[in-house]
C-alpha positions as CSV (number, residue, x, y, z in Angstrom):
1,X,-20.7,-15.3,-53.6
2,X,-21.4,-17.2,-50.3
3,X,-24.3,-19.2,-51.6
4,X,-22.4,-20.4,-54.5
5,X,-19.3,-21.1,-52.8
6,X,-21.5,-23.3,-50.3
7,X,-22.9,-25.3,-53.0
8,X,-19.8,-25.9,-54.6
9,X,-17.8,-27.1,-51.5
10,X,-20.1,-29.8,-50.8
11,X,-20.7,-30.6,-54.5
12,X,-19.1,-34.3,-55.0
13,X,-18.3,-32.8,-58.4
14,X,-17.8,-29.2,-59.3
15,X,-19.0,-29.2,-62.6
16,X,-18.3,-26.5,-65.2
17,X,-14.2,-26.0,-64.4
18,X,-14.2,-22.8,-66.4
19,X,-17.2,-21.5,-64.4
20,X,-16.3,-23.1,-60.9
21,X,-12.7,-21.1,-61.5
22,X,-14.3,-17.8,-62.7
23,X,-15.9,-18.1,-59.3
24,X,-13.1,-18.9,-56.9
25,X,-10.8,-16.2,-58.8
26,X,-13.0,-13.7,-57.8
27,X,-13.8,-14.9,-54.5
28,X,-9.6,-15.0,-54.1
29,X,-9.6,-11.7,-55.3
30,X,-11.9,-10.3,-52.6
31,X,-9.9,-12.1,-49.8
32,X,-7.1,-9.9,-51.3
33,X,-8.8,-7.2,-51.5
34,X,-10.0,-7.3,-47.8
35,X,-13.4,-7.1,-49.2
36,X,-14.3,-10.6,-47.1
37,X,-12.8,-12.3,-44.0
38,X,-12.5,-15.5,-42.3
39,X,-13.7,-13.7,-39.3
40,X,-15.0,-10.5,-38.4
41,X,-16.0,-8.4,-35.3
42,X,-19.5,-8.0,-35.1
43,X,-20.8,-6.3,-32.1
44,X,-18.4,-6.0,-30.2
45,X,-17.8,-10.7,-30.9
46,X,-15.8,-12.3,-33.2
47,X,-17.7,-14.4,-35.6
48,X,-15.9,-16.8,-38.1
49,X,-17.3,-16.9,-41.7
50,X,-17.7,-21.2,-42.4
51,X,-17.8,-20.3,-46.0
52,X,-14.6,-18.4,-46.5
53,X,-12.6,-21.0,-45.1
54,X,-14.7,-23.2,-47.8
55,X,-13.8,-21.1,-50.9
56,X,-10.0,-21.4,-49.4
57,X,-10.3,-25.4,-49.2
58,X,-12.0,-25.2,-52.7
59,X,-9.3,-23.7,-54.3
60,X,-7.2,-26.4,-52.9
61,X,-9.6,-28.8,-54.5
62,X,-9.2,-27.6,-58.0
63,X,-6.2,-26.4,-58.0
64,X,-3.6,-28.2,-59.9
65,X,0.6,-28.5,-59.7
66,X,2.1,-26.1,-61.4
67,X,5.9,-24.8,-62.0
68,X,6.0,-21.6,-60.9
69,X,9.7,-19.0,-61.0
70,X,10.7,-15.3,-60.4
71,X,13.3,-14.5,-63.1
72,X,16.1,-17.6,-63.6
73,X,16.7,-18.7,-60.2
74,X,13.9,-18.8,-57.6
75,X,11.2,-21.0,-58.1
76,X,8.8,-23.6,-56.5
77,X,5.7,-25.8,-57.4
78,X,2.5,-25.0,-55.8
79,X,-1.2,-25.0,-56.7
80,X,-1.9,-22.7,-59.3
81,X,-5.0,-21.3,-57.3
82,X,-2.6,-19.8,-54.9
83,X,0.5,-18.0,-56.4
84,X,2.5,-16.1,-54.1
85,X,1.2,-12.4,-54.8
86,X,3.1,-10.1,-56.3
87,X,3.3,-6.4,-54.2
88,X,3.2,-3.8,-56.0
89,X,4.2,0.3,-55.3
90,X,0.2,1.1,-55.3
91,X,0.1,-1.4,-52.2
92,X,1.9,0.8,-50.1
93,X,3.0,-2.1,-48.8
94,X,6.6,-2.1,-47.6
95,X,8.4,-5.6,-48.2
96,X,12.1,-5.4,-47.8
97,X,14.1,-7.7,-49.7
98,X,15.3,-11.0,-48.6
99,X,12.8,-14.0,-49.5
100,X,9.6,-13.3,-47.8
101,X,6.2,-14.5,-49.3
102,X,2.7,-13.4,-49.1
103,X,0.4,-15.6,-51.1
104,X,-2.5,-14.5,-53.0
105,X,-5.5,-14.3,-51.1
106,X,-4.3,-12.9,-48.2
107,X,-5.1,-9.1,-47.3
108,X,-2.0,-6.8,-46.7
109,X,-2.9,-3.6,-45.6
110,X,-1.3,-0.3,-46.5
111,X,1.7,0.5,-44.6
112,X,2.4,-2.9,-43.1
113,X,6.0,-3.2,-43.2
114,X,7.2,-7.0,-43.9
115,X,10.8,-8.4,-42.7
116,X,12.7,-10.9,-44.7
117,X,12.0,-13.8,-44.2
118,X,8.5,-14.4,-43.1
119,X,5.5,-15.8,-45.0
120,X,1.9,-14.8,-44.6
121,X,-1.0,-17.4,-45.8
122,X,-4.1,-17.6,-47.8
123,X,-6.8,-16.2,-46.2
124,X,-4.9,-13.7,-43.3
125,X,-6.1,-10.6,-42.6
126,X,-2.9,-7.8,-41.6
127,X,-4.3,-4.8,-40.8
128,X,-2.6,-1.3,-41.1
129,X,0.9,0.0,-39.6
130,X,1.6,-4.0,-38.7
131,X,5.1,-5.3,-38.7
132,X,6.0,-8.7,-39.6
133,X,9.4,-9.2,-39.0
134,X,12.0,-11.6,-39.5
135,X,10.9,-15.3,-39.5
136,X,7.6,-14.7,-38.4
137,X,4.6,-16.9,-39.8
138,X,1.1,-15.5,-40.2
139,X,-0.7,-18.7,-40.6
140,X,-4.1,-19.4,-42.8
141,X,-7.2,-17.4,-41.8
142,X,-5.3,-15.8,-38.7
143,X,-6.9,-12.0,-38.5
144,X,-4.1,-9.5,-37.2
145,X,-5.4,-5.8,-36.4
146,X,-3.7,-2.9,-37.0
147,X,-0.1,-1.6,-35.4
148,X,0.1,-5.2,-34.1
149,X,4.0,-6.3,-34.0
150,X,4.9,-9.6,-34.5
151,X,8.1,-10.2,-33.5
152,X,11.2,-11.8,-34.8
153,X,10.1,-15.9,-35.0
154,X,6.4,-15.5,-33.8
155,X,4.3,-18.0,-34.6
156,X,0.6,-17.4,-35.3
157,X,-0.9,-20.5,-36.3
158,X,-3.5,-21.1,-38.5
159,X,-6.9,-22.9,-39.2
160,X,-8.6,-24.3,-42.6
161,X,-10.4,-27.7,-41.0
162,X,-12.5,-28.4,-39.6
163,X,-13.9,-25.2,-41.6
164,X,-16.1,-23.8,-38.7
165,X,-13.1,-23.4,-35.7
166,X,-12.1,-20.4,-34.9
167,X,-8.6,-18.6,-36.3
168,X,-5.9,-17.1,-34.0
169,X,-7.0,-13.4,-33.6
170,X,-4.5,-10.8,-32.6
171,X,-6.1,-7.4,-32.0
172,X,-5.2,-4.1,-32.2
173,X,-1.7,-2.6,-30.8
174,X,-0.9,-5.6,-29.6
175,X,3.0,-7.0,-29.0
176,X,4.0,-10.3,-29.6
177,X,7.3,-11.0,-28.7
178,X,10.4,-12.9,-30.3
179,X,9.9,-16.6,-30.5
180,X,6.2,-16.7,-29.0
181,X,3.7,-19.3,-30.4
182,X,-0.1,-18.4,-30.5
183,X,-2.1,-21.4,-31.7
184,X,-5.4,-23.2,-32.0
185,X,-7.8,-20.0,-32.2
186,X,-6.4,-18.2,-29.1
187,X,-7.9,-14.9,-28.8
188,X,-5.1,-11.7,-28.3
189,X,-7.1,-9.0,-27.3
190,X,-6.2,-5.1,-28.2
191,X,-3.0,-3.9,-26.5
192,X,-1.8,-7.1,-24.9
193,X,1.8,-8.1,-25.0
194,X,3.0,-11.2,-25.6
195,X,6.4,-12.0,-24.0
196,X,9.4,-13.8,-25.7
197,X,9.2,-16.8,-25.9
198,X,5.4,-17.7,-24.5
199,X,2.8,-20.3,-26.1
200,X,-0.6,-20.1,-26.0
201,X,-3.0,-22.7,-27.0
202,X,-6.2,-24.0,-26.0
203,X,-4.8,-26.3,-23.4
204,X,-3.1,-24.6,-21.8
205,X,-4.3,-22.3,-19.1
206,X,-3.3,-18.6,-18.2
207,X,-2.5,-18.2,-14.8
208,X,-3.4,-14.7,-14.0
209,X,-1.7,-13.1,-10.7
210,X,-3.1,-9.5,-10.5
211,X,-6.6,-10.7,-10.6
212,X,-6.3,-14.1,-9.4
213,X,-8.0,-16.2,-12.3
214,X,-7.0,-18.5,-14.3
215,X,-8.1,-18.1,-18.1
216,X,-8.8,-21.4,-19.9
217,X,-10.3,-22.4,-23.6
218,X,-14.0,-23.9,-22.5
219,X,-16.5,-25.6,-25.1
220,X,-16.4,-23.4,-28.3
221,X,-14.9,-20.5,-26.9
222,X,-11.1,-20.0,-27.5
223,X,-8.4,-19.5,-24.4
224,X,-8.6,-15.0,-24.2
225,X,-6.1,-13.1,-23.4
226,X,-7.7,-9.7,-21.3
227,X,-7.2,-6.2,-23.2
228,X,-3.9,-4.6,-21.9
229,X,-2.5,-7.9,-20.6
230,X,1.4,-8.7,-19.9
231,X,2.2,-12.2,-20.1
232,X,5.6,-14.3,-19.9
233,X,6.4,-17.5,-19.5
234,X,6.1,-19.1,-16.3
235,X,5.8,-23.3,-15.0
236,X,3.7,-24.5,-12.3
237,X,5.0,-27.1,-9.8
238,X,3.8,-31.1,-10.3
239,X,2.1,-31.5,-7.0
240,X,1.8,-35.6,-8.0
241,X,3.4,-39.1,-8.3
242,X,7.1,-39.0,-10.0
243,X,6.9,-35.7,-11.0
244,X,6.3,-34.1,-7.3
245,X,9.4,-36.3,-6.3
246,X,11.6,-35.0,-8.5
247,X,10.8,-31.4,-8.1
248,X,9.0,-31.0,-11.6
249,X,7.1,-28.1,-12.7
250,X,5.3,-27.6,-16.3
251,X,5.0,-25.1,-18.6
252,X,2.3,-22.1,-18.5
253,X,1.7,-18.5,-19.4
254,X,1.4,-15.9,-16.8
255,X,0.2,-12.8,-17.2
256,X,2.1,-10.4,-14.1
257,X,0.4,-7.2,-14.7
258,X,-1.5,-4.9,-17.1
259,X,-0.2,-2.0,-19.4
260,X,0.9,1.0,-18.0
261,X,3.3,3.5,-18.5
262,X,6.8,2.0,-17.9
263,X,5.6,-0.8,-20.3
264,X,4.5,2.3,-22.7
265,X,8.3,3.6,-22.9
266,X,10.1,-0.4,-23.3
267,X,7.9,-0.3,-26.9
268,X,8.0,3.0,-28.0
269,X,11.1,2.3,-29.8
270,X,8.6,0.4,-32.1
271,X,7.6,3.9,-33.1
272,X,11.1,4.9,-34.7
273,X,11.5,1.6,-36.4
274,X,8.6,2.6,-39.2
């Protein structure tokens, strides 16, 4: 499968279209299946798979427009290579009603519980007991772990090109809050929590004040957030020209302390949600 995928995504033509779709079906199929990944722990790292995130793009390639409806009244046009996947009781996944979308090749665990409306993309990976909830986006590629909660409005972005960046990566038990934005192949790792309201991207640093460093993205390695992190927004003062005159500060995550008890009790209502 990845050899063949390779040579077809730098093919200038794909050849045989009955063949080259025999093979990205059921390369879509083990994406949905959770059989293959667009990244994968490995060792203790996280490594990013170049040719998943080809087979994705390839489907894009020969894909074509196509009118596509649920019953008499929804209905959009999309590439027919990616459908919106349909759920189904042996999933055991639970979807309440209300116009959410998860499209085919993306991997839903069992017992991930999704809020209406939110939309997960091609290529994600949601691992088990995860909540989506309202409005939230799980982008292309971006690799949630299990009992993550994304919050109402959370953003995670995602990542097809250039094929071999990272994706965002949330690990397990982790909280990310209402409204928070995690982009550019930011690293989340297990039991952070991600206040309402906080970005994270690779430019932007993370100012930590119980250890006193400051986390940045450097080279190929994404900005990390530390196991067990709590982080909120917080702004930093302009110390030059205009900006220091008029008392200006910018924008930047903060993390003020690491999991402990008292944060243990503010989630457990989590618990009695599911």
């Amino acid at each position: 499968m990845k050899s063949a995928i390779e040579q077809l995504s730098t093919a200038e033509s794909v050849g045989d279209a009955v063949e080259v779709r025999r093979v990205f079906f059921d390369f879509r199929a083990r994406l949905t299946r959770g059989e293959i990944r667009a990244a994968e722990k490995i060792n203790g790292r996280w490594a990013v798979n170049t040719w998943v995130k080809q087979g994705i793009l390839l489907g894009f390639r020969i894909g074509e427009l196509k009118e596509m409806a649920e019953g008499s009244v929804f209905s959009f046009v999309d590439k027919d290579t990616f459908p919106s996947r349909r759920v189904v009781l042996g999933d055991l996944v639970r979807v309440v009603p209300g116009g959410s979308t998860i499209r085919e090749g993306a991997y839903v665990a069992p017992s991930v519980i999704c809020m209406p409306p939110m939309f997960i993309n091609v290529g994600a990976f949601v691992d088990e007991g995860t909540m989506v909830d309202s409005h939230a986006l799980v982008g292309s590629c971006a690799q949630i772990g299990k009992r993550v909660h994304l919050s109402a409005a959370a953003q995670i972005g995602g990542v097809l090109e250039p094929v071999n960046e990272a994706p965002v990566i949330i690990e397990d038990d982790v909280l990310v809050g209402g409204n928070c934005g995690v982009f550019e192949g930011t690293l989340v790792q297990q039991r952070a929590v991600i206040g309402a309201g906080t970005i994270l991207t690779r430019s932007t640093p993370l100012y930590d004040l119980v250890r006193g460093e400051i986390h940045r993205a450097v080279g190929d390695s994404p900005l990390v957030v530390p196991e067990n992190a709590v982080v909120v927004p917080g702004s930093r003062a302009v110390k030059k020209g205009k900006g220091a005159g008029w008392n200006l500060s910018l924008y930047t995550p903060v993390i003020v302390k690491y999991r402990d008890e008292k944060t243990e009790r503010g989630i457990e209502l989590e618990e009695w949600l599911r």
